[in-house]
C-alpha positions in Angstrom: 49.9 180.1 14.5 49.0 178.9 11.1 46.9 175.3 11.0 50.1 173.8 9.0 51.9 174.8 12.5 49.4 173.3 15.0 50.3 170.7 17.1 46.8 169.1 17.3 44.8 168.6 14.3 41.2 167.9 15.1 38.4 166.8 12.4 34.6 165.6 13.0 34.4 162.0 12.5 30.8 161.7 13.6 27.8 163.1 15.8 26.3 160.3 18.0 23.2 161.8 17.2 23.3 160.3 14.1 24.5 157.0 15.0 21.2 157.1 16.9 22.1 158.2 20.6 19.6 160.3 21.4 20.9 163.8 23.0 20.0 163.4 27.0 22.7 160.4 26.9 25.6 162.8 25.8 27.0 163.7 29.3 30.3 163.8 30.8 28.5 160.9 32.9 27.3 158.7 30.6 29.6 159.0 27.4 33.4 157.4 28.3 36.3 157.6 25.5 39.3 156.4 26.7 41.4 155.9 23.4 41.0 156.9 19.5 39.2 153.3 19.4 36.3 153.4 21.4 33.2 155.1 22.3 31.0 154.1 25.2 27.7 155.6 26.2 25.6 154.3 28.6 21.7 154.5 27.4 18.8 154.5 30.6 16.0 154.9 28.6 13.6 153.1 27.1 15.9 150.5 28.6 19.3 150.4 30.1 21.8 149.5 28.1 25.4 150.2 26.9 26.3 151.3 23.3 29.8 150.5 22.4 30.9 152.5 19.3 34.2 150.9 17.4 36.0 154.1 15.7 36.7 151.7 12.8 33.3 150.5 12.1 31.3 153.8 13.4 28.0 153.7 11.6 27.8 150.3 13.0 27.4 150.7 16.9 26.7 147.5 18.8 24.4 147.5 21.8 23.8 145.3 24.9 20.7 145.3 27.6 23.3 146.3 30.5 22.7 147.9 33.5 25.5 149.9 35.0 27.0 152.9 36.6 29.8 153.0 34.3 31.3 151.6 31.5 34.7 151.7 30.1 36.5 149.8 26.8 40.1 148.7 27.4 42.0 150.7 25.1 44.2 147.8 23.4 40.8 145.3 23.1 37.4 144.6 23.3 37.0 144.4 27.0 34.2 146.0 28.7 35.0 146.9 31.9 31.8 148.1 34.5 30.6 149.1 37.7 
């Protein structure tokens, strides 16, 4: 099937990495996406937090001193939902 053809088109908006999310945080169990507009990782070292990454602003994560189990964005708004 030629890439004109394919139903999915993907392409590499960023690396957390280099948003500053360092590597041990980028886990099934700490990294949530639930739409194309959000991005949340939860962070338990140095101190526990929760780093919410808007798709339209990504170089520009914001970060809060939470402590959680997880964390989820509602996909229409900025509502943090956790447990």
């Amino acid at each position: 099937m030629a890439a004109a053809n394919a139903p999915i088109t993907m392409k590499e908006v960023l690396t957390l990495p280099s948003i500053g999310i360092s590597p041990q945080f980028i886990t099934f169990t700490n990294v949530t996406m639930e739409s194309d507009k959000y991005i949340c990782v939860r962070e338990t070292a140095p101190q526990n937090s929760v780093v919410i990454i808007d798709m339209h602003m990504p170089m520009q994560p914001l970060r809060r001193p939470i402590t959680a189990d997880s964390a989820l964005m509602n996909p229409d708004s900025r509502i943090l939902a956790l447990k």
